[in-house]
PyMOL commands that place a pseudoatom at each C-alpha (Angstrom):
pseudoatom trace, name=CA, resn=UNK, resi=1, chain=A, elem=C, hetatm=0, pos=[16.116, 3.660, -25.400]
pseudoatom trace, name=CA, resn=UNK, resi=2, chain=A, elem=C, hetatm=0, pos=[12.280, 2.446, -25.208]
pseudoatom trace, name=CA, resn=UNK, resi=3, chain=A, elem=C, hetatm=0, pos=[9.662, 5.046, -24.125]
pseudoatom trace, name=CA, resn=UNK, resi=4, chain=A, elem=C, hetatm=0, pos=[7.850, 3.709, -21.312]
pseudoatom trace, name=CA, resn=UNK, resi=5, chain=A, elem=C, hetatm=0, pos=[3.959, 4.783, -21.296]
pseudoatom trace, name=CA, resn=UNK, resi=6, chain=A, elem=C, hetatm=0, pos=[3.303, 5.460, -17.293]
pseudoatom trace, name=CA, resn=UNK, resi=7, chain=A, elem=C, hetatm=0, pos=[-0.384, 5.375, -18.012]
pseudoatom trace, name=CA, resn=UNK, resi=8, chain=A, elem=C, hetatm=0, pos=[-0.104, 1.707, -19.522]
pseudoatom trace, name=CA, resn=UNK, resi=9, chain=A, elem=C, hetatm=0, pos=[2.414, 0.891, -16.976]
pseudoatom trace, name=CA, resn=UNK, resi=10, chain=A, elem=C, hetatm=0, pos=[-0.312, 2.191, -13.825]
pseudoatom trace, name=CA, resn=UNK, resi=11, chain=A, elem=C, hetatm=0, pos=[-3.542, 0.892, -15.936]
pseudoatom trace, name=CA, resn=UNK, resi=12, chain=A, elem=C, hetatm=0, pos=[-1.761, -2.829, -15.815]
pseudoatom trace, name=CA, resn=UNK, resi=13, chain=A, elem=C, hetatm=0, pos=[-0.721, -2.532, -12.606]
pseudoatom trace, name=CA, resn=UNK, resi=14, chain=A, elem=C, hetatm=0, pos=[-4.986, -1.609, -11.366]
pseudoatom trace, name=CA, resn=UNK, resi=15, chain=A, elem=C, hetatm=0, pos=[-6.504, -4.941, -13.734]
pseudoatom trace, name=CA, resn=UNK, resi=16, chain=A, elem=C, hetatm=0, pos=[-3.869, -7.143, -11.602]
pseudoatom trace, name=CA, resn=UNK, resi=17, chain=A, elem=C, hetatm=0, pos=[-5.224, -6.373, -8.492]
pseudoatom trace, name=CA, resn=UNK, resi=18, chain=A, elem=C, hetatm=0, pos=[-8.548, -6.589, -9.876]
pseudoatom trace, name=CA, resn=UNK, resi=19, chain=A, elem=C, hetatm=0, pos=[-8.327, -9.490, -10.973]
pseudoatom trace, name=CA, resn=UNK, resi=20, chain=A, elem=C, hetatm=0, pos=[-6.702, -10.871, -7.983]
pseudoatom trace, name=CA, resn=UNK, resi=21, chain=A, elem=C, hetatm=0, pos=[-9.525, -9.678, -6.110]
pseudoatom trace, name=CA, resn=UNK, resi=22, chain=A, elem=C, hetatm=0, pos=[-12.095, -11.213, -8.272]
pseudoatom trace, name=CA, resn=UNK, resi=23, chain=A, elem=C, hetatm=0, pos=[-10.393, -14.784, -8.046]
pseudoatom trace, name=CA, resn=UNK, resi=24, chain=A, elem=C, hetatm=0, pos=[-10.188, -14.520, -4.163]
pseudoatom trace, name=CA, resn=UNK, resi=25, chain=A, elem=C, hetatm=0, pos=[-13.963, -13.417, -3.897]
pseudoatom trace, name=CA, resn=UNK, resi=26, chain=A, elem=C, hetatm=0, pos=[-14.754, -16.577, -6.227]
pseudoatom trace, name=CA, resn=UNK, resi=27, chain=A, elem=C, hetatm=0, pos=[-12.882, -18.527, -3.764]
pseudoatom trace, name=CA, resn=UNK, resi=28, chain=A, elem=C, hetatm=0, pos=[-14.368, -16.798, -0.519]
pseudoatom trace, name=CA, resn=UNK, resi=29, chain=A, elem=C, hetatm=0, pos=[-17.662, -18.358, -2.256]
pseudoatom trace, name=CA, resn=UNK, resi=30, chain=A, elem=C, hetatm=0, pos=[-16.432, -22.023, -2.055]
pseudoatom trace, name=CA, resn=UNK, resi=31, chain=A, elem=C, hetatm=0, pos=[-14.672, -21.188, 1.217]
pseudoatom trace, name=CA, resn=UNK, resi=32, chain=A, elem=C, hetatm=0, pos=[-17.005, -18.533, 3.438]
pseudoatom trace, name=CA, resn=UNK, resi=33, chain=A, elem=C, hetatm=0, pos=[-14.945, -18.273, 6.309]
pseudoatom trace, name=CA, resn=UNK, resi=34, chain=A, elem=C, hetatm=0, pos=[-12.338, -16.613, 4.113]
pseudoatom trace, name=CA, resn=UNK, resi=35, chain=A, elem=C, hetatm=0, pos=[-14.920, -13.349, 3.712]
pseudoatom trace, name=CA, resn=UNK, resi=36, chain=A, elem=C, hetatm=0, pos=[-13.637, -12.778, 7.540]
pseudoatom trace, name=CA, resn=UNK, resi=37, chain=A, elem=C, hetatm=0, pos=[-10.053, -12.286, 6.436]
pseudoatom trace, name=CA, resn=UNK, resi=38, chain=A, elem=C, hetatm=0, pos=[-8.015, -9.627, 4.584]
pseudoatom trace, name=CA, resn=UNK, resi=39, chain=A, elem=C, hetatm=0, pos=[-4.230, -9.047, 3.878]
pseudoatom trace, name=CA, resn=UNK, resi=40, chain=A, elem=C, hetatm=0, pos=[-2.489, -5.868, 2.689]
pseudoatom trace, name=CA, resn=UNK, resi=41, chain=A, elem=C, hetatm=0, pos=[-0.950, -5.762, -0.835]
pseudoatom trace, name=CA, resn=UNK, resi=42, chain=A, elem=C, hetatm=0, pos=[2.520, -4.477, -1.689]
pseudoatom trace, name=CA, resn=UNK, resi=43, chain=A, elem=C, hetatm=0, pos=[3.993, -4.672, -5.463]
pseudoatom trace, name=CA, resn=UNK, resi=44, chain=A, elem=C, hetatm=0, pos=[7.344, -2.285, -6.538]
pseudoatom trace, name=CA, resn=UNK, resi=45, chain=A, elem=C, hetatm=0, pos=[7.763, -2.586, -9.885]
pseudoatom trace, name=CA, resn=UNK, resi=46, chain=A, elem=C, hetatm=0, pos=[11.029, -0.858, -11.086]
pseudoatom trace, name=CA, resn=UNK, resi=47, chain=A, elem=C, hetatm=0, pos=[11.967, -0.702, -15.205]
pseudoatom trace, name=CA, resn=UNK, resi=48, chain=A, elem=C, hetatm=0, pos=[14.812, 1.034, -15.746]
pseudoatom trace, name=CA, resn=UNK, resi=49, chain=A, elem=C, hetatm=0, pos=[15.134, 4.105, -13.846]
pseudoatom trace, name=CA, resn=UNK, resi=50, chain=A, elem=C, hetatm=0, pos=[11.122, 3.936, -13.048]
pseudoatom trace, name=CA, resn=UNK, resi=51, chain=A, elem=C, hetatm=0, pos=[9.674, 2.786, -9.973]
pseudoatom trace, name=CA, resn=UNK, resi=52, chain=A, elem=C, hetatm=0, pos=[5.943, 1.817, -9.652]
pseudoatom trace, name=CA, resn=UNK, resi=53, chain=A, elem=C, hetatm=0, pos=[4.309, 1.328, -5.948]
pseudoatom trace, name=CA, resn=UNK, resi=54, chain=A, elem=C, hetatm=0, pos=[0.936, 0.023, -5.889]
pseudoatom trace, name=CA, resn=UNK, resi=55, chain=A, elem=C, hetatm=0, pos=[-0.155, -0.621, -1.831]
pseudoatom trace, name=CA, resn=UNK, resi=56, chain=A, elem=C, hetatm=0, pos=[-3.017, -1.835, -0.331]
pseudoatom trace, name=CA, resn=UNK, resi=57, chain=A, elem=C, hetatm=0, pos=[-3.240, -1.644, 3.441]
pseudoatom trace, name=CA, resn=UNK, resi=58, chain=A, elem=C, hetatm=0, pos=[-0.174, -0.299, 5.544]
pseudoatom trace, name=CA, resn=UNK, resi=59, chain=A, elem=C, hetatm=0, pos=[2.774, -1.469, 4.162]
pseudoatom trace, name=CA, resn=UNK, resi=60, chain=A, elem=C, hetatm=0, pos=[5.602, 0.211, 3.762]
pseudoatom trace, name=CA, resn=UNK, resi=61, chain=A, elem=C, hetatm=0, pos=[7.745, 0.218, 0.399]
pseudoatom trace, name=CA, resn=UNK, resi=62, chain=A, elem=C, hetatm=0, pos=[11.152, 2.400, 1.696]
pseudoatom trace, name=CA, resn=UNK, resi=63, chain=A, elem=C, hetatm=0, pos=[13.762, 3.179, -1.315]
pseudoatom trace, name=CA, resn=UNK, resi=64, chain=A, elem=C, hetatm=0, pos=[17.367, 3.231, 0.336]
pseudoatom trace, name=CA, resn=UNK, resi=65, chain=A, elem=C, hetatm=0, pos=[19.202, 5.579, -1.953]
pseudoatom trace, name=CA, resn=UNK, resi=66, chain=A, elem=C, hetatm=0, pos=[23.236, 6.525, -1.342]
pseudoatom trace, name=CA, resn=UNK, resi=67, chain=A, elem=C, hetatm=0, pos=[22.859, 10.614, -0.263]
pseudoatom trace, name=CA, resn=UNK, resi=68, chain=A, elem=C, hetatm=0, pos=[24.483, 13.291, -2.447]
pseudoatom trace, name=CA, resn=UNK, resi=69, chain=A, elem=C, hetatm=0, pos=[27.798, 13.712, -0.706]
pseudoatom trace, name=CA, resn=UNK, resi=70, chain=A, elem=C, hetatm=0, pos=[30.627, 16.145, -1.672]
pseudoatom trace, name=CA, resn=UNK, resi=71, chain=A, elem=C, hetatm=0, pos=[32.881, 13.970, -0.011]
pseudoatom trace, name=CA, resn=UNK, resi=72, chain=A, elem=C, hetatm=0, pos=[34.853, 10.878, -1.169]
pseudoatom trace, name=CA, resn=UNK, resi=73, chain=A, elem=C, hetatm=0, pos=[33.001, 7.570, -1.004]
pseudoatom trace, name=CA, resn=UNK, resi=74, chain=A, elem=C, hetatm=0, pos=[35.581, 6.406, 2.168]
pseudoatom trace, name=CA, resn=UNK, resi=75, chain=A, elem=C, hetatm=0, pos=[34.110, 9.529, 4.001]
pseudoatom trace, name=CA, resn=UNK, resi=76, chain=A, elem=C, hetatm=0, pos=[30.316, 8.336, 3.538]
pseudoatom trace, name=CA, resn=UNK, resi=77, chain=A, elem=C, hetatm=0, pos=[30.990, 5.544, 5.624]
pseudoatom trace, name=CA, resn=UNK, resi=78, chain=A, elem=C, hetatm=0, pos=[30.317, 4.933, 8.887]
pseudoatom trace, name=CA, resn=UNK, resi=79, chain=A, elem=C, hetatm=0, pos=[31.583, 1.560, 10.904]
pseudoatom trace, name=CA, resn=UNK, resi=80, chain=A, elem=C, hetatm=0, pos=[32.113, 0.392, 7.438]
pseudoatom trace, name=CA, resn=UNK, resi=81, chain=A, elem=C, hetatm=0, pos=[28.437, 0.827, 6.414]
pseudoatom trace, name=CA, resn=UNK, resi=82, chain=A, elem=C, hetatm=0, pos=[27.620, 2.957, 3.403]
pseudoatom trace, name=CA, resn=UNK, resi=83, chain=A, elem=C, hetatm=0, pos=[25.569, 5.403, 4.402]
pseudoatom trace, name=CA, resn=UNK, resi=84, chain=A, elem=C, hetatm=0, pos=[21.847, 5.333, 3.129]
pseudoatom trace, name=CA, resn=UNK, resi=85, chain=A, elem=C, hetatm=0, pos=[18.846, 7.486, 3.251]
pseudoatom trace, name=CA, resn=UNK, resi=86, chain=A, elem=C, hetatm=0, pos=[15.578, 6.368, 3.476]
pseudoatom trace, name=CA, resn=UNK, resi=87, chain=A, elem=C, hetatm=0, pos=[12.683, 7.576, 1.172]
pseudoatom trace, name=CA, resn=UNK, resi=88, chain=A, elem=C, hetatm=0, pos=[9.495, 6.279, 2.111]
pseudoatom trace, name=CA, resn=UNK, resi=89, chain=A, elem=C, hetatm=0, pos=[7.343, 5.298, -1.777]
pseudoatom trace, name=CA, resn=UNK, resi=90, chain=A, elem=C, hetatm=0, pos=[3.698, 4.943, -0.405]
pseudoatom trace, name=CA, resn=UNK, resi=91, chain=A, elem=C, hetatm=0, pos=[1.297, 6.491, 2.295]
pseudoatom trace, name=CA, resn=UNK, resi=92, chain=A, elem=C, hetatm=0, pos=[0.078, 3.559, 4.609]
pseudoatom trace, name=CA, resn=UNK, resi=93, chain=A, elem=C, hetatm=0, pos=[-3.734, 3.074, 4.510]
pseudoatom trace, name=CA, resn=UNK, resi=94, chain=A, elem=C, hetatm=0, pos=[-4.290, 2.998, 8.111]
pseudoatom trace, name=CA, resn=UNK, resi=95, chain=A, elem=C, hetatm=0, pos=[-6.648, 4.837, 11.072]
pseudoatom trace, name=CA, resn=UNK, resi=96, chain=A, elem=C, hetatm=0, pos=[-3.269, 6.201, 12.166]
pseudoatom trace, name=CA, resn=UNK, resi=97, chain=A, elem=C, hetatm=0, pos=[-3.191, 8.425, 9.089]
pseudoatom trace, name=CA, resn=UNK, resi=98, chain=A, elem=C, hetatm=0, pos=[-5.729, 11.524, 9.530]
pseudoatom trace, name=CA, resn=UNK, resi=99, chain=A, elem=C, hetatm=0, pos=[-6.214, 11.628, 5.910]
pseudoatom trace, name=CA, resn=UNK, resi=100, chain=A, elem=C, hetatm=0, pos=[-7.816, 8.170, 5.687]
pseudoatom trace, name=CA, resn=UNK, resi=101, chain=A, elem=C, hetatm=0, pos=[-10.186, 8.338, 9.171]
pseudoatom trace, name=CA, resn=UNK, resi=102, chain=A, elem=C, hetatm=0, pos=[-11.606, 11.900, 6.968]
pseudoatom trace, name=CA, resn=UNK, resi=103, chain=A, elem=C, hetatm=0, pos=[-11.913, 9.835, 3.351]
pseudoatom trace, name=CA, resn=UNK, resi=104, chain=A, elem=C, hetatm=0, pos=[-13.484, 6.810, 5.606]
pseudoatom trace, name=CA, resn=UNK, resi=105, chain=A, elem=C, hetatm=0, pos=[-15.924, 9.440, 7.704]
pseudoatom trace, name=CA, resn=UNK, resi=106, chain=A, elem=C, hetatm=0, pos=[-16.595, 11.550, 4.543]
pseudoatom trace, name=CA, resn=UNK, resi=107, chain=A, elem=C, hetatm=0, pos=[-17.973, 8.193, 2.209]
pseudoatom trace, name=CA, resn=UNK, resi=108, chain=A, elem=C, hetatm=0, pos=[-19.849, 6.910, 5.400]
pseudoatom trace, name=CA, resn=UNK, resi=109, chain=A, elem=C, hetatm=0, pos=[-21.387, 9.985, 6.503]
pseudoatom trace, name=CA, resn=UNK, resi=110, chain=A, elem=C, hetatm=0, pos=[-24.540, 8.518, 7.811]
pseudoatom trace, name=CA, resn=UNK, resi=111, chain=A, elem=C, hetatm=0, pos=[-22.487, 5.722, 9.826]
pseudoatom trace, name=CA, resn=UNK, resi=112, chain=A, elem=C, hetatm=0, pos=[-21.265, 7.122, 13.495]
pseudoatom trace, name=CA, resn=UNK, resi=113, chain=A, elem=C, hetatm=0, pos=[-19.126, 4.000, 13.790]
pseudoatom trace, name=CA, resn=UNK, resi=114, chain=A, elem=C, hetatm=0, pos=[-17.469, 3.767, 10.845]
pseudoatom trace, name=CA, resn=UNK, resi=115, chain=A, elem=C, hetatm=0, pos=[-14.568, 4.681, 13.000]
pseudoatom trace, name=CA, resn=UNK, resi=116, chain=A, elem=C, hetatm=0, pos=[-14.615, 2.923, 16.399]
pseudoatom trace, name=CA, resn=UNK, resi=117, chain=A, elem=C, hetatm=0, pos=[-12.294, 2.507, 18.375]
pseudoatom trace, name=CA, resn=UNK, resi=118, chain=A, elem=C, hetatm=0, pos=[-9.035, 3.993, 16.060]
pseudoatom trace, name=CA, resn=UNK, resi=119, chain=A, elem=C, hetatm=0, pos=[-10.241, 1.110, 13.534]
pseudoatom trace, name=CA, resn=UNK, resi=120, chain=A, elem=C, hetatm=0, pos=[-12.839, 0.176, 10.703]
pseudoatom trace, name=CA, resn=UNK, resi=121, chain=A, elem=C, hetatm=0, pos=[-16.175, -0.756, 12.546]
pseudoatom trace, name=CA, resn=UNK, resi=122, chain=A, elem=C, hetatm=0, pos=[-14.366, -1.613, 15.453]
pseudoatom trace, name=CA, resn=UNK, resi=123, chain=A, elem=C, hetatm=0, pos=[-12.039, -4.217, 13.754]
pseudoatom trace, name=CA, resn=UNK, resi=124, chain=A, elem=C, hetatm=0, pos=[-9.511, -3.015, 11.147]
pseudoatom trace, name=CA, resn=UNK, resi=125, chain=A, elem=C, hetatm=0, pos=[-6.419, -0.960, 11.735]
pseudoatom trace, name=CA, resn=UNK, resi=126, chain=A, elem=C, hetatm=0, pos=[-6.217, -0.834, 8.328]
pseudoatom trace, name=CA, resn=UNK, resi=127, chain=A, elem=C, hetatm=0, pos=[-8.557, 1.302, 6.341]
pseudoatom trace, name=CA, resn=UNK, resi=128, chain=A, elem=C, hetatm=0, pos=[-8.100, -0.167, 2.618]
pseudoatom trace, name=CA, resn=UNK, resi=129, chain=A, elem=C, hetatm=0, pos=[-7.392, -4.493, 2.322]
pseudoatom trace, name=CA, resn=UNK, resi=130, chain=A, elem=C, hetatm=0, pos=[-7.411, -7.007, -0.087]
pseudoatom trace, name=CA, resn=UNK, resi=131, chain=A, elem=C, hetatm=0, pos=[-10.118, -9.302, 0.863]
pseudoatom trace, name=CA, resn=UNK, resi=132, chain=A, elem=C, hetatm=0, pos=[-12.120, -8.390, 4.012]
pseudoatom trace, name=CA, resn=UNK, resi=133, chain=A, elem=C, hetatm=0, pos=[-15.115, -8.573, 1.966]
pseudoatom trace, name=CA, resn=UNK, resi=134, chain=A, elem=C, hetatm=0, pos=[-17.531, -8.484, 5.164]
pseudoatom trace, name=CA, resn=UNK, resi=135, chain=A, elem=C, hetatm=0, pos=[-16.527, -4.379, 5.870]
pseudoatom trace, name=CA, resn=UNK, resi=136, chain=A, elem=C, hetatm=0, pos=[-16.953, -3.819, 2.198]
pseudoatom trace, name=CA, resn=UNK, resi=137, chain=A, elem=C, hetatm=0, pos=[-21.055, -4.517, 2.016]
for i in range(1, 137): cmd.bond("trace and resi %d" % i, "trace and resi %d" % (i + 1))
show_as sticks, trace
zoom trace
């Protein structure tokens, strides 16, 4: 079995979204109206037994995985349903998440409204997007 290299793996994962980035800014220049717009980002990689989340914004990635049950497999059913549990992969990058409103308020410490209104200068819910190039000046 291959050896996977996690920091390769991570490293490729950062230059794609860079890149994508770049090539929508070079496009918001031909197009200006598109500086007014953003969109969240959400790419699960899985090789092997490996999964990779890389999120922008607040999207969810949610791994349904069968629970360790003693019993036999006709017992973890209900209704006919296999019984799954949820495991939530990523932390959303929104103003509902305490965490980001501090990181947000902490980098802008000289800007009272960098939070207004639970959003990003009074606009975004989200506190990290792809695109929205007119909160990032």
């Amino acid at each position: 079995m291959e050896m996977i290299n996690h920091k390769d793996v991570l490293r490729a994962l950062k230059q794609a979204l860079k890149k994508t980035e770049e090539a929508f800014d070079l496009t918001v220049d031909e197009n200006p109206e598109l500086a007014l717009m953003g969109s969240c980002v959400l790419v699960t990689l899985m090789k092997g037994e490996d999964v990779y989340v890389m999120s922008v914004g607040d999207s969810r990635a949610v791994l349904a995985q069968r629970p360790d049950l003693e019993e036999s497999p006709l017992e973890s059913r209900e209704n006919g349903f296999s019984l799954l549990v949820p495991l939530q992969l990523n932390m959303e990058h929104s103003t509902d998440v305490e965490d980001e409103v501090r990181r947000i308020n902490k980098e802008h410490p000289d800007d009272p409204f960098a939070i207004k209104n639970d959003r990003v200068k009074g606009y975004l819910k989200v506190t990290r997007a792809f695109g929205a190039g007119f909160l990032k000046q």
